[in-house]
C-alpha positions in Angstrom: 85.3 141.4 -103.7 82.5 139.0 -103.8 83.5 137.1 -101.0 84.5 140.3 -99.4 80.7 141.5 -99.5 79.4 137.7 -98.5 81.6 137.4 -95.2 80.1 141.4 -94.5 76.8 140.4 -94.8 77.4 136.6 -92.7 78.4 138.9 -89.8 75.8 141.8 -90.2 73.4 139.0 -90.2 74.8 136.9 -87.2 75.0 139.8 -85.2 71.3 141.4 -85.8 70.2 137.7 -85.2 72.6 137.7 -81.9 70.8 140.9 -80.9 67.1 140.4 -81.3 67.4 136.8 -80.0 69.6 137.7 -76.7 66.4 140.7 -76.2 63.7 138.4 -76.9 65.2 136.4 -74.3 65.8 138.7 -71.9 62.3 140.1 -72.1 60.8 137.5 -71.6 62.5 136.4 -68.5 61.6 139.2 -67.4 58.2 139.7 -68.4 57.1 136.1 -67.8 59.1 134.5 -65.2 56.9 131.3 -64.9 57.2 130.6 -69.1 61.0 131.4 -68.8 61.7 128.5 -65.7 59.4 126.0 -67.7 61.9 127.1 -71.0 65.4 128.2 -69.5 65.6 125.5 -66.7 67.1 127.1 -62.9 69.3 125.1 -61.6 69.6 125.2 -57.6 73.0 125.6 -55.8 73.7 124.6 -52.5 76.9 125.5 -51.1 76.7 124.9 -47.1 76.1 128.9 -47.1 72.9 129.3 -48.2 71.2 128.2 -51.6 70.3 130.2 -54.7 68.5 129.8 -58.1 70.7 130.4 -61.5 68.4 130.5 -64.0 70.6 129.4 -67.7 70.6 132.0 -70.2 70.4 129.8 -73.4 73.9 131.5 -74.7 74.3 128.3 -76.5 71.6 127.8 -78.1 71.6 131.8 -79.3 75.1 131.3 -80.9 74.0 128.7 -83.2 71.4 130.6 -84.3 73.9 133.1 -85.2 75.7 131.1 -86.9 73.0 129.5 -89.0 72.3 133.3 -89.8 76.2 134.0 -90.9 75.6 130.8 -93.7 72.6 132.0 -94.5 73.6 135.6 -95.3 77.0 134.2 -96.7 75.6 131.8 -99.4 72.5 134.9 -100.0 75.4 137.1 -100.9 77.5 135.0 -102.5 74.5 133.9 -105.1 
């Protein structure tokens, strides 16, 4: 039951952590455009067509946070 409650609170944890960061990023690319290309690099694209921007949502970098959370809620609990 222990580790029951430990793994629930890992994944409550991960996912609020998922949440807020995935907003934060998102608002601010948003909100402040020149911060978010100095941060989240754009990459250009040139395909013969035309060219476009993709700016990298840091997907990566938001996961591990969320997993840091899960251990950290995990080994809380499990105290």
């Amino acid at each position: 039951m222990v580790y029951l409650k430990s793994i629930l609170a890992g994944v409550a944890t991960s996912i609020l952590t998922v949440i807020v960061s995935s907003t934060a990023a998102t608002a601010m690319m948003i909100r402040y455009p020149q911060l978010a290309a100095r941060i989240f690099p754009a990459q250009h694209f040139d395909l013969q067509w035309g060219s476009y921007y993709y700016v990298n949502f840091p997907l990566w970098q938001i996961v591990a946070v969320g997993i840091i959370a899960f251990v950290i809620g995990f080994v809380w609990t499990l105290r």
